[in-house]
PAVO-304780 format. One record per residue (C-alpha): x, y, z; residue number from 1. Coordinates in steps of 0.5 Angstrom, whole numbers, plus 500, padded with zeros to 3 digits. Example, Ala and Ser with C-alpha at 12.3 -4.5 7.8 and 13.67 -1.06 7.14 Angstrom:
BEGIN
+-----+-----+-----+-----+
:   u :   v :   w :   i :
+-----+-----+-----+-----+
: 525 : 491 : 516 :   1 :
: 527 : 498 : 514 :   2 :
+-----+-----+-----+-----+
END
This chain:
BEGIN
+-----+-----+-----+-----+
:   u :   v :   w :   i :
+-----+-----+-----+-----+
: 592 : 452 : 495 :   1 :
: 589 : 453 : 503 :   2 :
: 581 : 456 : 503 :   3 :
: 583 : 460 : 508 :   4 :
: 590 : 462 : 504 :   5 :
: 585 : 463 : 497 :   6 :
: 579 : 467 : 502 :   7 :
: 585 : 472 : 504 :   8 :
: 587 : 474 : 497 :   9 :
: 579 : 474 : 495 :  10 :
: 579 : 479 : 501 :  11 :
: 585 : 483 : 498 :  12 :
: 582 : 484 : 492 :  13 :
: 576 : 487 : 494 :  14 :
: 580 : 491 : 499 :  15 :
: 582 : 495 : 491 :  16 :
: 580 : 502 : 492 :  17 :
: 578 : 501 : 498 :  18 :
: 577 : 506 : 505 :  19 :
: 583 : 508 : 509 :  20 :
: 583 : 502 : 515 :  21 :
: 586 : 505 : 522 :  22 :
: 592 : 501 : 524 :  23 :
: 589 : 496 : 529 :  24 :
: 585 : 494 : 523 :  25 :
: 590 : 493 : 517 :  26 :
: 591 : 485 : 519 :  27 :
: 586 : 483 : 513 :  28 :
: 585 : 475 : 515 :  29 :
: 578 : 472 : 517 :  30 :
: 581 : 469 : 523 :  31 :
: 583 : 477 : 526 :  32 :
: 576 : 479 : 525 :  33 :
: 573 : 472 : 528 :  34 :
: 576 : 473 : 534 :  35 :
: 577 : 480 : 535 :  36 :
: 571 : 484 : 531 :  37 :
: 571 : 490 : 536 :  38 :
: 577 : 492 : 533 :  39 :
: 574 : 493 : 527 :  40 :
: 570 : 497 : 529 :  41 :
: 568 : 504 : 527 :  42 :
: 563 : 509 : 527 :  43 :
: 558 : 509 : 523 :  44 :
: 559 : 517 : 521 :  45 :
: 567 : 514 : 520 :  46 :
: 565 : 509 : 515 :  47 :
: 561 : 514 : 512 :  48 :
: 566 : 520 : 511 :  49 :
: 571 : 513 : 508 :  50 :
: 566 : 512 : 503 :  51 :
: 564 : 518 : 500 :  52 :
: 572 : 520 : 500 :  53 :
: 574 : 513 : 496 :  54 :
: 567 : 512 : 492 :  55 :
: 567 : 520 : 489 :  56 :
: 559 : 519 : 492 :  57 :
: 554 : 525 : 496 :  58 :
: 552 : 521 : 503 :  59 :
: 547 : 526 : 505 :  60 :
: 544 : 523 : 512 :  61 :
: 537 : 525 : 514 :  62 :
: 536 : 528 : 521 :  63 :
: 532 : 522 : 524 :  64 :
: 538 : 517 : 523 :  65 :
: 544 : 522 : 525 :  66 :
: 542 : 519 : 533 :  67 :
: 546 : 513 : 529 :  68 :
: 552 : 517 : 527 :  69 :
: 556 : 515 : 533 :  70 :
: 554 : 509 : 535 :  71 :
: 560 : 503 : 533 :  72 :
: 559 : 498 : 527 :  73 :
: 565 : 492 : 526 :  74 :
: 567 : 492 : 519 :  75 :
: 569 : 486 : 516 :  76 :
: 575 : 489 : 512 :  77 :
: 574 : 485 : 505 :  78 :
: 567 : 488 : 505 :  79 :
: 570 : 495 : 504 :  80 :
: 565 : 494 : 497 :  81 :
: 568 : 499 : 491 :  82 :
: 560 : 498 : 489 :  83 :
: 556 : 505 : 492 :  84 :
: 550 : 501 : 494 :  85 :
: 553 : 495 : 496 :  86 :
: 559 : 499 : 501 :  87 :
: 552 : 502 : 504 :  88 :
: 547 : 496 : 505 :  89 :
: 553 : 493 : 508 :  90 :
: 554 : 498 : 513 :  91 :
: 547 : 501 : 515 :  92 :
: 544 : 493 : 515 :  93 :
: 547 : 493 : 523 :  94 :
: 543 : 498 : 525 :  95 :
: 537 : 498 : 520 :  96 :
: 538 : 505 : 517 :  97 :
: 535 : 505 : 509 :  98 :
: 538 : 508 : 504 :  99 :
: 536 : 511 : 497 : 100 :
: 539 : 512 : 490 : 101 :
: 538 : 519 : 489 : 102 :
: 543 : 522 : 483 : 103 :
: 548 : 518 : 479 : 104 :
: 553 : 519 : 484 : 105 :
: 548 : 521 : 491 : 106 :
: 545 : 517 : 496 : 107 :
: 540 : 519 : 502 : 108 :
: 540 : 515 : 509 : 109 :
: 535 : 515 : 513 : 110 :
: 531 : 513 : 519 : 111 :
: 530 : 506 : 520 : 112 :
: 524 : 504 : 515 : 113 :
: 522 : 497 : 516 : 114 :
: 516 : 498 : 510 : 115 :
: 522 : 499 : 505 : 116 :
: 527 : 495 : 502 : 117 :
: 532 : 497 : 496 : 118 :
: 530 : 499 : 489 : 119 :
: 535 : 493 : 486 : 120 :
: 533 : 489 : 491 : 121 :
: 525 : 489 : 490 : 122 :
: 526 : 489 : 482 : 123 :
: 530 : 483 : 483 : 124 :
: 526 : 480 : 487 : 125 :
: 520 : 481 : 482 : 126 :
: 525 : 478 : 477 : 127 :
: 526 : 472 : 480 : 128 :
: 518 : 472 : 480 : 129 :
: 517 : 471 : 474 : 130 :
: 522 : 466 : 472 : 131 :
: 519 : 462 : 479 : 132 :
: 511 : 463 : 476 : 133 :
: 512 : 462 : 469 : 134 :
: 507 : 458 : 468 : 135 :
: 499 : 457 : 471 : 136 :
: 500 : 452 : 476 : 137 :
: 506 : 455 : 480 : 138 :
: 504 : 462 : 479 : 139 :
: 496 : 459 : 482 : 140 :
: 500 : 456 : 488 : 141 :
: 503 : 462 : 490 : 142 :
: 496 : 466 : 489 : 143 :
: 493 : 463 : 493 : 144 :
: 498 : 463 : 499 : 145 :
: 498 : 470 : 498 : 146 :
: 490 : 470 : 499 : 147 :
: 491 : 465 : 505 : 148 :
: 497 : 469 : 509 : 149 :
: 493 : 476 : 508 : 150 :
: 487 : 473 : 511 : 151 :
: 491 : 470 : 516 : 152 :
: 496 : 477 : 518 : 153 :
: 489 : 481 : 518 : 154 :
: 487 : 476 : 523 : 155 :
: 480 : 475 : 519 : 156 :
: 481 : 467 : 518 : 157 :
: 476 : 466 : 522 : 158 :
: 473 : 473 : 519 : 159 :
: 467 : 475 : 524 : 160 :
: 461 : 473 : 522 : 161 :
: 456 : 476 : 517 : 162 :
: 450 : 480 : 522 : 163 :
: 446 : 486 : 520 : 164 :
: 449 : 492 : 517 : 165 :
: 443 : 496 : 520 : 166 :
: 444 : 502 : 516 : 167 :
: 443 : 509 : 519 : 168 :
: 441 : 513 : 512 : 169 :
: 440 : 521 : 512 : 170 :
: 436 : 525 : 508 : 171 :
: 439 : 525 : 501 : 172 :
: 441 : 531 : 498 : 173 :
: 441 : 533 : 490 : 174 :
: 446 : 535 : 485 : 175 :
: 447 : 537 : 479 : 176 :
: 446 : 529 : 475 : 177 :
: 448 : 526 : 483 : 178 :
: 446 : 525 : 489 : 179 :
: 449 : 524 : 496 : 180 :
: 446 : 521 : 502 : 181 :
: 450 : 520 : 509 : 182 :
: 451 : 512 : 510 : 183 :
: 453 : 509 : 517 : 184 :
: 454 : 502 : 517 : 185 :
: 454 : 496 : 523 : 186 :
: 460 : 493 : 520 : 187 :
: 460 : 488 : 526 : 188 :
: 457 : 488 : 532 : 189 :
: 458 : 495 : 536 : 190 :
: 463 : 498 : 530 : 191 :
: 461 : 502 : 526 : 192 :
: 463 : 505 : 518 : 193 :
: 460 : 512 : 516 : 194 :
: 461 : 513 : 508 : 195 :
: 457 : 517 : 503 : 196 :
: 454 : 514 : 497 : 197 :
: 453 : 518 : 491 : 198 :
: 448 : 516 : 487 : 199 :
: 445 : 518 : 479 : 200 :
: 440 : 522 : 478 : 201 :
: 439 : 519 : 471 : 202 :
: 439 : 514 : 467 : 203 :
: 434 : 507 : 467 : 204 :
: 440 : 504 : 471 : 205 :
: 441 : 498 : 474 : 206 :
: 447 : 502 : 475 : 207 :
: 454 : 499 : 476 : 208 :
: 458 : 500 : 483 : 209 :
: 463 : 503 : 486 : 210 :
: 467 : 503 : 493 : 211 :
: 473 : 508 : 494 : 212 :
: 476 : 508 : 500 : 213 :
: 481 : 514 : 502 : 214 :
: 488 : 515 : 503 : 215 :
: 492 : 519 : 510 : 216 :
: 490 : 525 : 508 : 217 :
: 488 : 529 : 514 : 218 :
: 481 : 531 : 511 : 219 :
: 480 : 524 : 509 : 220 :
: 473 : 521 : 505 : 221 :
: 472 : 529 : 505 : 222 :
: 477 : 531 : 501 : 223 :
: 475 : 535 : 495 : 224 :
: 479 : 531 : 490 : 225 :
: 475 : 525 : 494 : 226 :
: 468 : 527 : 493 : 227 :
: 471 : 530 : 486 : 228 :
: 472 : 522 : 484 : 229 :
: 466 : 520 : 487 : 230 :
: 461 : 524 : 484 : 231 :
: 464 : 525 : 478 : 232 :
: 463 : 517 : 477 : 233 :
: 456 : 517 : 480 : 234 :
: 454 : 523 : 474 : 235 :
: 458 : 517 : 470 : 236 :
: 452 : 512 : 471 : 237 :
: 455 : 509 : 478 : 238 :
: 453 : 508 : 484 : 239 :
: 458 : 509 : 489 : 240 :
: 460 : 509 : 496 : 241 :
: 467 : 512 : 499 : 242 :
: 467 : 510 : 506 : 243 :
: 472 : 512 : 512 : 244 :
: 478 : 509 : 515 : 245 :
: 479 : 506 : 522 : 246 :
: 480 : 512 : 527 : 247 :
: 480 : 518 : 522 : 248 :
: 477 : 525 : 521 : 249 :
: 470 : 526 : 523 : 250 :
: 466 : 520 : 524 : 251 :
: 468 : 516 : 530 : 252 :
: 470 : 518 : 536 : 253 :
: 475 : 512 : 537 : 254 :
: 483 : 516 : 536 : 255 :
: 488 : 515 : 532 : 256 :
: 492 : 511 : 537 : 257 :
: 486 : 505 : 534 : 258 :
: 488 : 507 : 526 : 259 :
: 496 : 506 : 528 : 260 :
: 495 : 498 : 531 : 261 :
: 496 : 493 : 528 : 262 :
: 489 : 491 : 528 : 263 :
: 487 : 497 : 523 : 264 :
: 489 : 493 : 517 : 265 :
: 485 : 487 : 518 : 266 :
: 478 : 491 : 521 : 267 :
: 478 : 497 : 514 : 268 :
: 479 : 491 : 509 : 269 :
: 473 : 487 : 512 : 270 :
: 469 : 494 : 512 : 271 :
: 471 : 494 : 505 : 272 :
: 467 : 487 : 504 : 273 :
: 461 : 489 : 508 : 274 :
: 461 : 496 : 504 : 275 :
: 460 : 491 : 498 : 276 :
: 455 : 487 : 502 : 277 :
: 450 : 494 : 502 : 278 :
: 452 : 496 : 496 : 279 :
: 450 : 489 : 493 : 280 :
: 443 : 490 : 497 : 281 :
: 441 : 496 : 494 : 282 :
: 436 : 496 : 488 : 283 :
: 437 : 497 : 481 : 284 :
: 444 : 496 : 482 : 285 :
: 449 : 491 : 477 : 286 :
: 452 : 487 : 482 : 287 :
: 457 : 483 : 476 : 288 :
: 460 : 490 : 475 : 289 :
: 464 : 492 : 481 : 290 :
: 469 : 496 : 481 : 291 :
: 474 : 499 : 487 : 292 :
: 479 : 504 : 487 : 293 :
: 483 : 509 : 492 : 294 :
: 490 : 513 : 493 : 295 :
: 496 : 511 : 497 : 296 :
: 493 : 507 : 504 : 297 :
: 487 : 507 : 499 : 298 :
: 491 : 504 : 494 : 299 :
: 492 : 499 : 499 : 300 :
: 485 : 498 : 501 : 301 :
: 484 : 497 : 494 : 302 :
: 489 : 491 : 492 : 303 :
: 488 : 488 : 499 : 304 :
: 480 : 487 : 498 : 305 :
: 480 : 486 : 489 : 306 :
: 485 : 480 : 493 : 307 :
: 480 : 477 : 498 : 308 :
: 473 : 479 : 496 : 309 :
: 472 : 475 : 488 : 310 :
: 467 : 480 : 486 : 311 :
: 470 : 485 : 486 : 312 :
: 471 : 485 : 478 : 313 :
: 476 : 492 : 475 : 314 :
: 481 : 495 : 480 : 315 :
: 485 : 501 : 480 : 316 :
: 489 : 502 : 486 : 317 :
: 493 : 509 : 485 : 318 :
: 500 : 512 : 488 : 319 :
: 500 : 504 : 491 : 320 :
: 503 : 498 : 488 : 321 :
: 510 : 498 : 489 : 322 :
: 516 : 493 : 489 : 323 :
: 519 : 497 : 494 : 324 :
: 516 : 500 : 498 : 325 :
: 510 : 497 : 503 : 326 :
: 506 : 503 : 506 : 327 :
: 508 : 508 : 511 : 328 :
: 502 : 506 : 516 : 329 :
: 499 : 500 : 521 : 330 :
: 494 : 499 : 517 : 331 :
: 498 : 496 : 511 : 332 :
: 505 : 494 : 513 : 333 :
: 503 : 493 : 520 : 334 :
: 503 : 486 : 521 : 335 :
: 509 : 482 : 517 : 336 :
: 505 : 478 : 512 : 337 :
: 511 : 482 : 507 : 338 :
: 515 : 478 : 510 : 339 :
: 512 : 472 : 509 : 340 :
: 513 : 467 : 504 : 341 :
: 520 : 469 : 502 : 342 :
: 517 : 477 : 501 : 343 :
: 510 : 478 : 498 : 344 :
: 511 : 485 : 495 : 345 :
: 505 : 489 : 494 : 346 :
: 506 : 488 : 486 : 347 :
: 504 : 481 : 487 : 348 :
: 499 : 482 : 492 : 349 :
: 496 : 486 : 486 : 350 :
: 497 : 480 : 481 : 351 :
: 493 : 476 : 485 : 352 :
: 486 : 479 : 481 : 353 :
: 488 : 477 : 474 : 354 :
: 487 : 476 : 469 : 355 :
: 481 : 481 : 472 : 356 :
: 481 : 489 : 469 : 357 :
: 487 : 492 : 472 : 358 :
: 490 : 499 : 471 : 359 :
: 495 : 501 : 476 : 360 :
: 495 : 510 : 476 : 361 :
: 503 : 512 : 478 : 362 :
: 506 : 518 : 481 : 363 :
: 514 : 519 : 478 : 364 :
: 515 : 523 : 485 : 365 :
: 513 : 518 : 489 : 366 :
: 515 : 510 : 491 : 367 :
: 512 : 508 : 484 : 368 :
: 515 : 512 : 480 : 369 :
: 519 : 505 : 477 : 370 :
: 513 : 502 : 475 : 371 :
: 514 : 503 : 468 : 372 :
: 520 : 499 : 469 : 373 :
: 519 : 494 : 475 : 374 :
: 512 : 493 : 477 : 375 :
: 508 : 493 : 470 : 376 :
: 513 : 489 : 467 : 377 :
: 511 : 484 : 473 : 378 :
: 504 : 484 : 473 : 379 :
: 504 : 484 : 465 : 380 :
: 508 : 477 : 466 : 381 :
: 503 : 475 : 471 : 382 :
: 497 : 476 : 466 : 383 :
: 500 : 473 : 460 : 384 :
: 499 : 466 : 463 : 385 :
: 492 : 468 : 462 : 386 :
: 492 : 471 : 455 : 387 :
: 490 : 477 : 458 : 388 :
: 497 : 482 : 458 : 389 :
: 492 : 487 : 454 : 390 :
: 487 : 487 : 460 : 391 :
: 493 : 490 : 465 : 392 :
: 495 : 498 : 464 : 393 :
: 499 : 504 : 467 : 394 :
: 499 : 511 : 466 : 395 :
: 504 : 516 : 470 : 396 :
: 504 : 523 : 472 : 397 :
: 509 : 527 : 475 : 398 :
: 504 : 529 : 479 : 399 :
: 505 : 530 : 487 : 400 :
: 503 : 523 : 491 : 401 :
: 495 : 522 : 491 : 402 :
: 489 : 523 : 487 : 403 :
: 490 : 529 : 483 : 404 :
: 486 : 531 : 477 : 405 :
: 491 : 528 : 472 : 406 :
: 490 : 522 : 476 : 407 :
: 483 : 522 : 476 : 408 :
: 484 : 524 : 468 : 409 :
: 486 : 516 : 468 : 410 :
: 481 : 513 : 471 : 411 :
: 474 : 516 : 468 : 412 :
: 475 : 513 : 462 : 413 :
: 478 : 506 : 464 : 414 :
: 472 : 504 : 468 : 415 :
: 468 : 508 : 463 : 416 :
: 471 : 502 : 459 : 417 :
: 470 : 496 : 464 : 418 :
: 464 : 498 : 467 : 419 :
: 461 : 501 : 462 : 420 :
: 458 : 508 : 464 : 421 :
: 458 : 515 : 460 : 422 :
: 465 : 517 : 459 : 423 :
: 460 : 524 : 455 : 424 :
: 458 : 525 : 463 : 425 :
: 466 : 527 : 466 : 426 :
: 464 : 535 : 468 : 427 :
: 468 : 535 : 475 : 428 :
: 466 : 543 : 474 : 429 :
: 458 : 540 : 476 : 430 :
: 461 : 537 : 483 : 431 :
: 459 : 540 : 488 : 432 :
: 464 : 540 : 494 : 433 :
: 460 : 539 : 501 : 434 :
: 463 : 541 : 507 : 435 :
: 464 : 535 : 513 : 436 :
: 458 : 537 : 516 : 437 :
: 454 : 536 : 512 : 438 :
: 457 : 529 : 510 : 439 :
: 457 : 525 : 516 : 440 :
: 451 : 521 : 519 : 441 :
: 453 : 522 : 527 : 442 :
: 454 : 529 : 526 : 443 :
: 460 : 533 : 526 : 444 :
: 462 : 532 : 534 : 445 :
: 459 : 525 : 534 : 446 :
: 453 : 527 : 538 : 447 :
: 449 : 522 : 535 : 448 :
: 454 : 516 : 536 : 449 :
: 450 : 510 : 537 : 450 :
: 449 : 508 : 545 : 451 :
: 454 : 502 : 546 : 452 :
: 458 : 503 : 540 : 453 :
: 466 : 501 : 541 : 454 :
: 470 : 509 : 543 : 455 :
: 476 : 506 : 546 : 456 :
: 482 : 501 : 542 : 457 :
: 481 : 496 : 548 : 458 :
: 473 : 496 : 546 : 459 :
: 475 : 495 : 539 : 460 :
: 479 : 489 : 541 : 461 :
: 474 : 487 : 544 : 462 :
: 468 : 487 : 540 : 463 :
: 472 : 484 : 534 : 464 :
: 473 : 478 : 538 : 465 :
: 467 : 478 : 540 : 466 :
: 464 : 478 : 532 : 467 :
: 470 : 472 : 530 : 468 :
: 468 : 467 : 535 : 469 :
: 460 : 468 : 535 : 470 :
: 457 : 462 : 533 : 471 :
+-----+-----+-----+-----+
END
């Protein structure tokens, strides 16, 4: 029996329950269609009406990705998949639209989104993983080139190099069992963070430490569900500073243009660094207990920085760690260390810290809704091979997406824990909730911005260049 004869029965016999063909496209034969693929061609809004006629399925195609209805694809005959999700994947891969399985028999199309990739595609890619690193040594090597990609991709091999943070610190404020000061940083030469540091107000300390980066929300670091983590933590017994994004509300007169660039990922998690560097500077502070947390591009800020800085000592990213899905911003998928490697996931990025105290805190609304069933698996995997699967948890809401009540329910005792701070001390009714004017260090229009300081993107490119080739 011929190949070509055998690959046309193959062909015939995917071809079961398949669409309707046009006419000038009922020649099944691989030499028809390597010869002539525009006659094959349909567009994509026929290929998907002849999908949900033969499969019995709901296709419900966002708005942002109706502009490709029209658009023409070539269509392999013997690829008429009966499989829904193989028939869509085949067909939205030209023109790289994503799908997602919405219902037992629904699917959603929607706009290119390079950050994602199928559901089944990501839990498989996990576990092929954990069969690939089923041992210390070739999981340790796939470690430590994750570490070495992301420094790479975030541009920060070489990092800048370490100069003065020369802190601007305002008059603190006192509250009910914390405090608060506004705090701006010189994180390299010419750029500045601004973050608030709560402090305890009792106890002999020394006190542990606490960096809580912010996700996208449109208030940033002076969100209440921020400062009600942050303060709660410090009333706990915790030194904690939450700090703000590149380019994001409030603090900086630098636009958002310079927290869509590339650039940002590489520049918040070198911030993140050197908010250890001053928070380790501190007096009556417990530099061997450290911990980070933060939601959604503070999640990812999390895992990144618990990856890269050693003494980082728990983590918690929240709304974050998902197989499938990389992040919606620049800061996070922004660069294509995703794509490195065969496909870095941020489950493994997060994996890098064991057998360090990971607890992983999840939203059945969101992109980690399969956490109980795809990440956490993984990673109690991972952990294992350090005798320490009990030292990985999860919790999961159904919750909205972010740092909810229920969210920071999960957190209080799990640094309580770790860290050991004073689970008794949890009263976010005792939070006092600041306005952004009072919390900045430059004021709410920035008229106190340091003359000299970086304004512009072109100027913050600039002034990290500068800071990576110093001597």
């Amino acid at each position: 029996m011929s190949r070509r004869f055998l690959c046309s029965i193959i062909g015939a016999a995917l071809l079961a329950g398949a669409a309707t063909l046009p006419a000038s496209a009922q020649d099944y034969s691989y030499h028809a269609y390597k010869n002539n693929k525009e006659r094959y061609a349909q567009t994509l809004g026929e290929l998907l009406d002849a999908a949900r006629a033969d499969l019995r399925v709901e296709i419900v195609v966002d708005a942002n990705a109706k502009p490709f209805l029209e658009q023409k694809i070539p269509v392999a005959p013997w690829k008429y998949w009966a499989d829904p999700s193989l028939r869509l994947a085949y067909l939205l891969a030209p023109l790289d639209l994503t799908f997602e399985k919405t219902g037992e028999n629904s699917f959603r199309v929607y706009e290119p989104w390079y950050q994602n990739r199928p559901e089944d595609e990501a839990a498989a890619h996990l576990e092929r993983a954990k069969a690939r690193y089923a041992d210390r040594e070739s999981w340790e090597k796939r470690r430590d080139a994750i570490r070495a990609t992301l420094l790479k991709e975030f541009q920060l091999d070489p990092a800048p190099k370490k100069t003065p943070l020369n802190p601007i610190v305002s008059e603190t404020r006192q509250h009910d069992g914390y405090s608060t000061t506004n705090v701006a940083l010189e994180i390299f030469p010419k750029y500045w963070v601004c973050g608030t540091l709560f402090r305890p107000t009792e106890g002999d300390g020394p006190f542990p430490l606490v960096v809580s980066p912010h996700g996208h929300g449109k208030e940033g670091r002076f969100a209440a569900d921020q400062q009600y983590r942050a303060a709660t933590l410090a009333r706990m017994g915790a030194v904690v500073f939450a700090h703000g994004m590149l380019g994001w509300v409030g603090d900086t007169p630098l636009k958002i243009d310079s927290h869509r660039d590339p650039i940002s990922g590489g520049i918040q998690t070198w911030s993140t660094m050197r908010v250890i560097d001053y928070l380790t500077s501190l007096e009556n502070v417990d530099a061997s207990r450290i911990g980070i947390t933060g939601e959604s591009g503070g999640g990812s800020q999390t895992f990144y920085a618990s990856a890269l800085d050693e003494r980082i000592t728990v983590s918690v990213p929240t709304v974050m760690v998902s197989a499938h899905f990389y992040g919606g911003c620049p800061c996070e998928s922004g660069t294509p260390f995703h794509s490195r490697l065969g496909c870095i996931t941020n489950a493994e990025v997060a994996a890098t810290f064991a057998p360090k105290p990971l607890k992983l805190i999840a939203s059945k609304q969101d992109w980690t809704k399969n956490t109980p069933t795809v990440e956490y698996p993984f990673l109690q995997s991972i952990y294992g091979l350090y005798d320490a699967a009990d030292r990985v948890e999860y919790e999961i809401f159904d919750e909205p997406h972010g740092y909810g009540k229920s969210n920071r329910g999960a957190l209080y005792p799990f640094f309580a824990k770790e860290l050991g701070l004073d689970l008794s001390r949890v009263d976010e009714s005792k939070v006092t909730i600041e306005p952004m004017e009072a919390m900045t260090p430059f004021g709410p229009n920035c008229e106190k911005y340091p003359e000299g300081a970086v304004r512009t993107l072109e100027e913050l490119r600039a002034a990290f260049e500068a800071a990576k080739s110093a001597e």
